[in-house]
KEPA-271590 format. One record per residue (C-alpha): residue in one letter; residue number from 1; x, y, z. Coordinates in pm, whole numbers, plus 50000, padded with zeros to 5 digits. Layout:
# residues N
<atom><code>A</code><pos>NUM</pos><x>X</x><y>Y</y><z>Z</z></atom>
...
This chain:
# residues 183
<atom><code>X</code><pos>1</pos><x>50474</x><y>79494</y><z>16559</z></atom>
<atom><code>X</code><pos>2</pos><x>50342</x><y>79148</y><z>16550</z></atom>
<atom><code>X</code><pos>3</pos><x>50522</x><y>78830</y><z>16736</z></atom>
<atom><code>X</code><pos>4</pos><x>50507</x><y>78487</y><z>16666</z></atom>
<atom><code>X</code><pos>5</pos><x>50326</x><y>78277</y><z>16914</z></atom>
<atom><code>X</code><pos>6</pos><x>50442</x><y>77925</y><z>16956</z></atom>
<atom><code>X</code><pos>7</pos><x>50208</x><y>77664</y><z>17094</z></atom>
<atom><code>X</code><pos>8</pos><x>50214</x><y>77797</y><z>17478</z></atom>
<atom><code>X</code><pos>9</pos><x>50111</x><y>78111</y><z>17325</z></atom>
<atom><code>X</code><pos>10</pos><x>50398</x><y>78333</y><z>17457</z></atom>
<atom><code>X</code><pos>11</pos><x>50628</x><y>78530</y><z>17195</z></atom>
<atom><code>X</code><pos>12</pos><x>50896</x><y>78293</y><z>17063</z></atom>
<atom><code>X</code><pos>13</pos><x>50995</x><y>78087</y><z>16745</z></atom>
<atom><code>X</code><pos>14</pos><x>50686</x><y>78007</y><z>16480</z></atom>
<atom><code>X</code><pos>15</pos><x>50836</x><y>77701</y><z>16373</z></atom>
<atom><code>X</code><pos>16</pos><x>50731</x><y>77511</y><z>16721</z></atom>
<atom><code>X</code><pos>17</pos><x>50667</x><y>77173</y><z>16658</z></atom>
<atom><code>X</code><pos>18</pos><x>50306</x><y>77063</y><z>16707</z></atom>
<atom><code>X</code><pos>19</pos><x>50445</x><y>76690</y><z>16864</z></atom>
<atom><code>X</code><pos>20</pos><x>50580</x><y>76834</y><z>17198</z></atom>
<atom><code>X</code><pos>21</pos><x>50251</x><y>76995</y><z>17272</z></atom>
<atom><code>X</code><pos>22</pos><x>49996</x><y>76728</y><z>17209</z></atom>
<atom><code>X</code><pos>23</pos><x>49853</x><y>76941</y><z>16907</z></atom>
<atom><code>X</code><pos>24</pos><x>49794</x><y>76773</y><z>16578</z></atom>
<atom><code>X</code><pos>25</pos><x>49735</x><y>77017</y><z>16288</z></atom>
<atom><code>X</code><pos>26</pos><x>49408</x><y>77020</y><z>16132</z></atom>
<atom><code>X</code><pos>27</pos><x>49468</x><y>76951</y><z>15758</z></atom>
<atom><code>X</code><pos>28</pos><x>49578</x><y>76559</y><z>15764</z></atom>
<atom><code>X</code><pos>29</pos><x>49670</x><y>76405</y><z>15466</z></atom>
<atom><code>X</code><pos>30</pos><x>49431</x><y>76197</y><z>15308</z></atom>
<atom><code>X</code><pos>31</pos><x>49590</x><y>75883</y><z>15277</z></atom>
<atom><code>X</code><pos>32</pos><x>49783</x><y>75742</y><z>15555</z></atom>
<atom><code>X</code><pos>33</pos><x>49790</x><y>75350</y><z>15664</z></atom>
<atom><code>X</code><pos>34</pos><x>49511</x><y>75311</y><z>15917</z></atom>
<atom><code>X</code><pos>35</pos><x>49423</x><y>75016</y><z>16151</z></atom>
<atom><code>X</code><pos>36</pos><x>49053</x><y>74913</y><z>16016</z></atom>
<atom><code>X</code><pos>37</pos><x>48957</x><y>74681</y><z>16361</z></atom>
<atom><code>X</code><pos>38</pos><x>49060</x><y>74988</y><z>16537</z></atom>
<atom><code>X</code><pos>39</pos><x>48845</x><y>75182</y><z>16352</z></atom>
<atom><code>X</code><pos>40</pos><x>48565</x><y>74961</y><z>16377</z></atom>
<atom><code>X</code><pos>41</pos><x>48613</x><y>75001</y><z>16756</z></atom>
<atom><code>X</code><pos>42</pos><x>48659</x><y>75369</y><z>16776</z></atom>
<atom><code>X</code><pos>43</pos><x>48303</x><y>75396</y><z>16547</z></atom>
<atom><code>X</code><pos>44</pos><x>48114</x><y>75153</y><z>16736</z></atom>
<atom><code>X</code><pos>45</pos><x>48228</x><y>75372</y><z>17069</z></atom>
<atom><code>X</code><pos>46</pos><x>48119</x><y>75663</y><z>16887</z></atom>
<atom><code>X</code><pos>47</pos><x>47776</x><y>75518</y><z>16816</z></atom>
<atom><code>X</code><pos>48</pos><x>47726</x><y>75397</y><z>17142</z></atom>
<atom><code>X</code><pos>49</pos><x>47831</x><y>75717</y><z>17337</z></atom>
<atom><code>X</code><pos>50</pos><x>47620</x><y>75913</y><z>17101</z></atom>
<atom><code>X</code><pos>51</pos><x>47270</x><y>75656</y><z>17140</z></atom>
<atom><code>X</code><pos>52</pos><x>47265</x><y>75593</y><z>16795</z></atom>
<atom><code>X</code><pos>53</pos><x>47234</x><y>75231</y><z>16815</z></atom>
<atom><code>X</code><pos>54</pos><x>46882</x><y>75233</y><z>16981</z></atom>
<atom><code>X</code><pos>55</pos><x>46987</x><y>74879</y><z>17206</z></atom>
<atom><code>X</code><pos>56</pos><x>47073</x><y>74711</y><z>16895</z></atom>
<atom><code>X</code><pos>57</pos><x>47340</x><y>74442</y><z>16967</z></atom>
<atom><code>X</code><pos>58</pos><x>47658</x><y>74497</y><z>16758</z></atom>
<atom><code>X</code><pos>59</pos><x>47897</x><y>74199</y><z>16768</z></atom>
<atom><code>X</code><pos>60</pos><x>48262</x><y>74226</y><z>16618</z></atom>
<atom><code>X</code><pos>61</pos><x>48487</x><y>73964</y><z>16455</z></atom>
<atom><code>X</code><pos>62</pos><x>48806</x><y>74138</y><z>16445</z></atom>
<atom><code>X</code><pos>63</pos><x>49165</x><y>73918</y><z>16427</z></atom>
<atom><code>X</code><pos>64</pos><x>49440</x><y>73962</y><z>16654</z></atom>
<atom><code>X</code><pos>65</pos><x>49691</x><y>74117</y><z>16398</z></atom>
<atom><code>X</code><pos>66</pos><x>49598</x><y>74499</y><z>16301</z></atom>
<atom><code>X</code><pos>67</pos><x>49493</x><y>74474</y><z>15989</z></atom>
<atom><code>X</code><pos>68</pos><x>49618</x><y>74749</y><z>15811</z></atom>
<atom><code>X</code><pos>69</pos><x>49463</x><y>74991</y><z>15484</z></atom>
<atom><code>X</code><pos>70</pos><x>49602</x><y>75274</y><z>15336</z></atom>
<atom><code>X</code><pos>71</pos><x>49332</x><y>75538</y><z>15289</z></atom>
<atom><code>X</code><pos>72</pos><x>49182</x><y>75817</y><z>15466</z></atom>
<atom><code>X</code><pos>73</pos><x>49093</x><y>75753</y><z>15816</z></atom>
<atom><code>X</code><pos>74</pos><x>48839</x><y>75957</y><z>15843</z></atom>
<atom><code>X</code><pos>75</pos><x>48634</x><y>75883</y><z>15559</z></atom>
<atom><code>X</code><pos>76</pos><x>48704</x><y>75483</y><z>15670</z></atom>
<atom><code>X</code><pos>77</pos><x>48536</x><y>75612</y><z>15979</z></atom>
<atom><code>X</code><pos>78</pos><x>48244</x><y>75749</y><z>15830</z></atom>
<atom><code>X</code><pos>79</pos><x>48176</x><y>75453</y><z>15631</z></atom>
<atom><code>X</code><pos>80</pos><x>48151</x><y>75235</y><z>15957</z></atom>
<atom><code>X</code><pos>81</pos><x>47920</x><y>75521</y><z>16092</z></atom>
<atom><code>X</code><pos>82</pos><x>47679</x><y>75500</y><z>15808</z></atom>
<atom><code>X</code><pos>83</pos><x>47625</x><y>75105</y><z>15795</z></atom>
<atom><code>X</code><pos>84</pos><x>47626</x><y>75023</y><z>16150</z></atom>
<atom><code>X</code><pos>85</pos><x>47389</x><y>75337</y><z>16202</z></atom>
<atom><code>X</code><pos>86</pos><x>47145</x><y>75162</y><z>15877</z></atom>
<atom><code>X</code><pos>87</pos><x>47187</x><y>74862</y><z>16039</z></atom>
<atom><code>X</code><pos>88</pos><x>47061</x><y>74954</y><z>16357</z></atom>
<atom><code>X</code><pos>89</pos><x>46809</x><y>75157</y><z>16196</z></atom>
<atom><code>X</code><pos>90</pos><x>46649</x><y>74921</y><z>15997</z></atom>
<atom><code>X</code><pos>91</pos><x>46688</x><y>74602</y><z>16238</z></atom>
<atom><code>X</code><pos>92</pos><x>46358</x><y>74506</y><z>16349</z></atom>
<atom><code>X</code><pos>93</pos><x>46283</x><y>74454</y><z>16726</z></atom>
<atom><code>X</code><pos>94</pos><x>46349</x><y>74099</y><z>16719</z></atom>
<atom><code>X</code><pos>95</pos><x>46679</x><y>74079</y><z>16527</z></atom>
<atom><code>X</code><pos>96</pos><x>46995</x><y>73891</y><z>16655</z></atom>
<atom><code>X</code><pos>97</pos><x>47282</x><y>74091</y><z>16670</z></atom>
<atom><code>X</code><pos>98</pos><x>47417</x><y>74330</y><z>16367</z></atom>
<atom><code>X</code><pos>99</pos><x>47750</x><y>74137</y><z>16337</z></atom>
<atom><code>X</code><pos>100</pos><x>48101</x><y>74368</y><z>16208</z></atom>
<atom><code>X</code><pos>101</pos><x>48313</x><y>74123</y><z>16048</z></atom>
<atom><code>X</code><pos>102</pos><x>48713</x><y>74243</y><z>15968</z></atom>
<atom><code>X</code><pos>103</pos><x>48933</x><y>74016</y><z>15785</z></atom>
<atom><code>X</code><pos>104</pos><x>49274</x><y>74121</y><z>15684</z></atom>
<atom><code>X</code><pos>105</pos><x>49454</x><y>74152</y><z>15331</z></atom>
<atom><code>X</code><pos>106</pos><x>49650</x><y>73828</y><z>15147</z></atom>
<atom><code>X</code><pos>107</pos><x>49977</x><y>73753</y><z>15227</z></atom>
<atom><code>X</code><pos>108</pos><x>50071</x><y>73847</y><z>14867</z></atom>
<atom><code>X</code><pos>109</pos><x>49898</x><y>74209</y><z>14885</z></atom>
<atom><code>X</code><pos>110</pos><x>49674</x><y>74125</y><z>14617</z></atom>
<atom><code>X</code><pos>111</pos><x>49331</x><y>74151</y><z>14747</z></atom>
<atom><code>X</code><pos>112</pos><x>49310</x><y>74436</y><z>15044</z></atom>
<atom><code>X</code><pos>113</pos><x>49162</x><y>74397</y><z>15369</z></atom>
<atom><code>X</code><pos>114</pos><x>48787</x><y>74359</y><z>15408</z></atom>
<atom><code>X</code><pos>115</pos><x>48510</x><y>74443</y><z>15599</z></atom>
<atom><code>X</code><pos>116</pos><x>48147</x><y>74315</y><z>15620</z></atom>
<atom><code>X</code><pos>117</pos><x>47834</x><y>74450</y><z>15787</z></atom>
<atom><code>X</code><pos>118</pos><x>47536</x><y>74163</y><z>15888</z></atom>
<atom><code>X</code><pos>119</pos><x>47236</x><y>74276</y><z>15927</z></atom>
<atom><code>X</code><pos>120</pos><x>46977</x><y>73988</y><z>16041</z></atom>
<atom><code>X</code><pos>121</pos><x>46625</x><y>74054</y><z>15968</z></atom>
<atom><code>X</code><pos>122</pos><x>46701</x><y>74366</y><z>15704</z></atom>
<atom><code>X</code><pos>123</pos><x>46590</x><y>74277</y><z>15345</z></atom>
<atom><code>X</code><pos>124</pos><x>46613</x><y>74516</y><z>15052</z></atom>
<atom><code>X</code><pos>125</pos><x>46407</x><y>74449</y><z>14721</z></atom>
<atom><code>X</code><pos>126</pos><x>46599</x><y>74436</y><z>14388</z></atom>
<atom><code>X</code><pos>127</pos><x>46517</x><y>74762</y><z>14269</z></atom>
<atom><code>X</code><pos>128</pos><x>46680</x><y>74914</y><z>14589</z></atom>
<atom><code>X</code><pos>129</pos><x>47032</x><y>74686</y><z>14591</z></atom>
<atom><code>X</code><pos>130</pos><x>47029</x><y>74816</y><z>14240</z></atom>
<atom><code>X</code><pos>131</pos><x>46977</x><y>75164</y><z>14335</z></atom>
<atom><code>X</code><pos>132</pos><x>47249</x><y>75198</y><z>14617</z></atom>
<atom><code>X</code><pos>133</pos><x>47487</x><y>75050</y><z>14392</z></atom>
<atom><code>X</code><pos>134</pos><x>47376</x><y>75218</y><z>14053</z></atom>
<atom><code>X</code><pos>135</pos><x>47193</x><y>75525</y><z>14102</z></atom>
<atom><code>X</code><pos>136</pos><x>47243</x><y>75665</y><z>14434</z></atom>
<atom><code>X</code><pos>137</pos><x>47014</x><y>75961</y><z>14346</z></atom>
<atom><code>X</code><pos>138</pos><x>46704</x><y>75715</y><z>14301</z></atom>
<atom><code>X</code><pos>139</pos><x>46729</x><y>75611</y><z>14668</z></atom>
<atom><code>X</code><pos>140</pos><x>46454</x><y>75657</y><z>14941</z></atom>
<atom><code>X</code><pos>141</pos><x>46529</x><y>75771</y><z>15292</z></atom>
<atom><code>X</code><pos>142</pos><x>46619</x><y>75410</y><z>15410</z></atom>
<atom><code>X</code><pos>143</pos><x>46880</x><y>75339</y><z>15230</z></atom>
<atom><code>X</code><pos>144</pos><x>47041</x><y>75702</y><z>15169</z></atom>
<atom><code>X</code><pos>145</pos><x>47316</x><y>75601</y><z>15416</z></atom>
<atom><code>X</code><pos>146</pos><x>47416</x><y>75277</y><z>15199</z></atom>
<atom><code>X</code><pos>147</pos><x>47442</x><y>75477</y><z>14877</z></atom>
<atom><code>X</code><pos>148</pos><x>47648</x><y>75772</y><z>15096</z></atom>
<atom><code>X</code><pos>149</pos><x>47896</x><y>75508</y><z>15234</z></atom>
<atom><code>X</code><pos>150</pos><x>47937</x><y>75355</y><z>14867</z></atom>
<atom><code>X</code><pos>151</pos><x>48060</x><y>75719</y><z>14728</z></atom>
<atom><code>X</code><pos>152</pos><x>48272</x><y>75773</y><z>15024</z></atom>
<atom><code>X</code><pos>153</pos><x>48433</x><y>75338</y><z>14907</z></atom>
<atom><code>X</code><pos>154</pos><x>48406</x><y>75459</y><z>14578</z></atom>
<atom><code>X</code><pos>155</pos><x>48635</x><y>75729</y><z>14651</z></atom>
<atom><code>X</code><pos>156</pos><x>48907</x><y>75611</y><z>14891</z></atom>
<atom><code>X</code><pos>157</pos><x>48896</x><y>75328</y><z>14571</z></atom>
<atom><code>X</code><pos>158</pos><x>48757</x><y>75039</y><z>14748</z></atom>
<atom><code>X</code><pos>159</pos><x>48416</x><y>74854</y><z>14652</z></atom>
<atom><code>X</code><pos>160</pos><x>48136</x><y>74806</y><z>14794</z></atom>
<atom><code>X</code><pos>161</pos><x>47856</x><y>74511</y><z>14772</z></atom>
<atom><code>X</code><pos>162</pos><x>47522</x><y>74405</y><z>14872</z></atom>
<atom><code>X</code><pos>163</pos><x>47449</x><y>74069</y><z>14894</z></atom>
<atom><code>X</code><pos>164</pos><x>47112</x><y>73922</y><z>15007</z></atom>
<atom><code>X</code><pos>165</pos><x>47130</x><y>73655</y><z>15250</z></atom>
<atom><code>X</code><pos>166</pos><x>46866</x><y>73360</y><z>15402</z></atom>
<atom><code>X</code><pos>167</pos><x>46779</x><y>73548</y><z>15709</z></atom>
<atom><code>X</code><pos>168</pos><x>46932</x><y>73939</y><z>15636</z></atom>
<atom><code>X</code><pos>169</pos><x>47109</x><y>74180</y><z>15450</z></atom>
<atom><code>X</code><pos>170</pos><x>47521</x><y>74169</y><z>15429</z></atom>
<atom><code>X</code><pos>171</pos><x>47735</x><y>74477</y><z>15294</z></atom>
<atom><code>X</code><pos>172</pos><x>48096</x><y>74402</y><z>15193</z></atom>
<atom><code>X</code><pos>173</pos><x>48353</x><y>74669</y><z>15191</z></atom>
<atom><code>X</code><pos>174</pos><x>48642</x><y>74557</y><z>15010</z></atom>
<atom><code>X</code><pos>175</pos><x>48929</x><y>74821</y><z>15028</z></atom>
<atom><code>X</code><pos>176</pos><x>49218</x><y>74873</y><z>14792</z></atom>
<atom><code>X</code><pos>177</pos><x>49482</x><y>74628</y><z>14830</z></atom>
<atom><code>X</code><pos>178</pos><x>49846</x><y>74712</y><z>14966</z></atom>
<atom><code>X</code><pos>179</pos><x>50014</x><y>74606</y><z>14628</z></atom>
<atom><code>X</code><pos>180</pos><x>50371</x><y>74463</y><z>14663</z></atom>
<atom><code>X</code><pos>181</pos><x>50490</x><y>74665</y><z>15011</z></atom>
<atom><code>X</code><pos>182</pos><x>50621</x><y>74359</y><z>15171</z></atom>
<atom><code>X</code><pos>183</pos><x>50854</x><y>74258</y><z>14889</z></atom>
């Protein structure tokens, strides 16, 4: 005879709720609204409890408002993780801070929120912005995280650019907009 175990594990009702307990079941949905500066936080926590940023400098613009996206927060978070992780790869020793830039969506929910990674000092050649962005499968090592975190944009239906800059590298996440929520 088998008995249902509710979260205390002691013979009772199966239909416990998970809230009570401090249990979260395991299978989230995939698209929930999710606060990108506190994502940007959590990642750059993450990176930094983990020594993946090898003393690079990360500096954040984030505003005061949450800035709110609906898609998966996990995959959000792995984004974050791969760029700030190239970026402090590929800084070289004398590079200013990688700078994490978050700037909300419009008031009219046209244009999503976005977020932009600056990396001073990093410079890729033509053939490899094209590659990230085209041909993910022609990559080399270096830039195998950029082309991973444009699949993972790709799919949560955001976009993602590379634009070269005087003294670095800048790549622009811009995620889907809210659409018409507010009216």
């Amino acid at each position: 005879m088998s008995a249902a175990l509710d979260v205390k594990g002691s013979p009772g009702d199966a239909e416990a709720p998970f809230g009570g307990q401090g249990l979260e079941p395991v299978d989230f949905p995939d698209v929930f609204q999710v606060d990108v500066a506190v994502s940007v936080r959590d990642a750059l926590e993450l990176l930094g409890a983990t020594r993946r940023l090898h003393g690079v400098e990360v500096s954040l613009e984030l505003p005061e408002d949450p800035v709110i996206a609906r898609v998966s927060r996990r995959r959000l978070e792995q984004v974050l993780l791969l760029l700030v992780a190239h970026a402090a790869d590929a800084a070289p020793p004398d590079a200013q801070a990688v700078r994490v830039v978050v700037e909300p969506p419009d008031d009219f929910g046209d244009v999503g929120p976005r977020f932009q990674v600056v990396m001073p000092g990093v410079s890729l050649s033509e053939r490899e912005t094209r590659s990230v962005v085209l041909s993910p499968l022609r990559v080399g090592n270096t830039q195998r995280r950029l082309a991973r975190a444009r699949e993972l944009v790709d799919a949560m239906g955001g976009e993602l650019a590379l634009e070269r800059l005087e003294q670095g590298t800048a790549v622009s996440v811009q995620l889907p907009a809210p659409g018409l929520a507010s009216f």
